[in-house]
N, C-alpha and C positions, 0 to 999 in steps of 0.2 A: 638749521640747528635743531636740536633734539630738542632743547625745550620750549622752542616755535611750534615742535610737531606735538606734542604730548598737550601743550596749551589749547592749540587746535582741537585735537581730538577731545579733552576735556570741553571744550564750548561744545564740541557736534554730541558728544553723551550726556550734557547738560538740556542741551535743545530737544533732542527726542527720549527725554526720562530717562535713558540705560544708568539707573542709580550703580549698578553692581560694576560696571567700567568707570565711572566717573569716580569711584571711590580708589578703583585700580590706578586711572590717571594721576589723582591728587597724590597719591601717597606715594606714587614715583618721581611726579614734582619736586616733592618736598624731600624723599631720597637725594636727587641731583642737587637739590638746592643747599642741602647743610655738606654735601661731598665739597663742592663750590667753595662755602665759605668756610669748610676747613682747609681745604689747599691753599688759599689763598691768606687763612689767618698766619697757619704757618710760615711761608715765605716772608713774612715780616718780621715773624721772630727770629728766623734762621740770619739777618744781617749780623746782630752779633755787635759787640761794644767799636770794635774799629772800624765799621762802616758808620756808626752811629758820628765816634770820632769826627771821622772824616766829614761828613755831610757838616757838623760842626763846625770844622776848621771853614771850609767852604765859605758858611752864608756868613760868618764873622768878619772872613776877609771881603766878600764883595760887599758888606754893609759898609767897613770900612774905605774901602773905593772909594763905593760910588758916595759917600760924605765927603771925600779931598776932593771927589771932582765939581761937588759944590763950592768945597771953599779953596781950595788949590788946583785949579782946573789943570794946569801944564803935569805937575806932581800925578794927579789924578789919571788922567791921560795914558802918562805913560805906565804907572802901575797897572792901569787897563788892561794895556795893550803884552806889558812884560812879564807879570803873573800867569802863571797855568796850573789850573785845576783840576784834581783829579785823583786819582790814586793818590802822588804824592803833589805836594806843592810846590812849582818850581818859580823862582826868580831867570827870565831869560831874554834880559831885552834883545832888540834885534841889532840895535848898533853900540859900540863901546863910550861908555857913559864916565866922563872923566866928571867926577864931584869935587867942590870946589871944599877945602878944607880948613 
């Protein structure tokens, strides 16, 4: 990777004094290094309120879960198994579920 090789080279112009490379190396370090963590700050902003949404929906429902499969193990279970997450939230058990009323 480039900044394995630029590191390198920065230790080998540190070890034999070349001040006037090592000053080269550092400052194109520290170039890669804020390019880095601005691409990367960005993409975090770029999710945007309905991915926020969503991740939301997500750990609220499997908080909720996995708490009935403490206290409602059978209930829990099959919520486990019949919930899909994701994009959207689907309710889809695998077999037809007659509830008693």
């Amino acid at each position: 990777m480039r900044i394995d090789d630029l590191r390198a080279g920065l230790d080998e112009a540190e070890r034999f004094g070349d001040l006037g490379r090592a000053a080269h190396l550092r400052a194109e370090i520290d170039q890669l290094m804020t390019e880095l963590s601005a691409r990367f700050r960005s993409r975090s902003r770029t999710r945007g309120p309905a991915e926020t949404a969503r991740k939301a929906v997500t750990k609220a429902l499997r908080t909720q879960i996995g708490k009935l499969l403490a206290s409602h193990p059978v209930l829990g279970r099959h919520l486990h198994h019949a919930v899909r997450m994701g994009t959207v939230c689907v309710y889809a058990p695998s077999n037809r579920i007659d509830w008693d009323t």
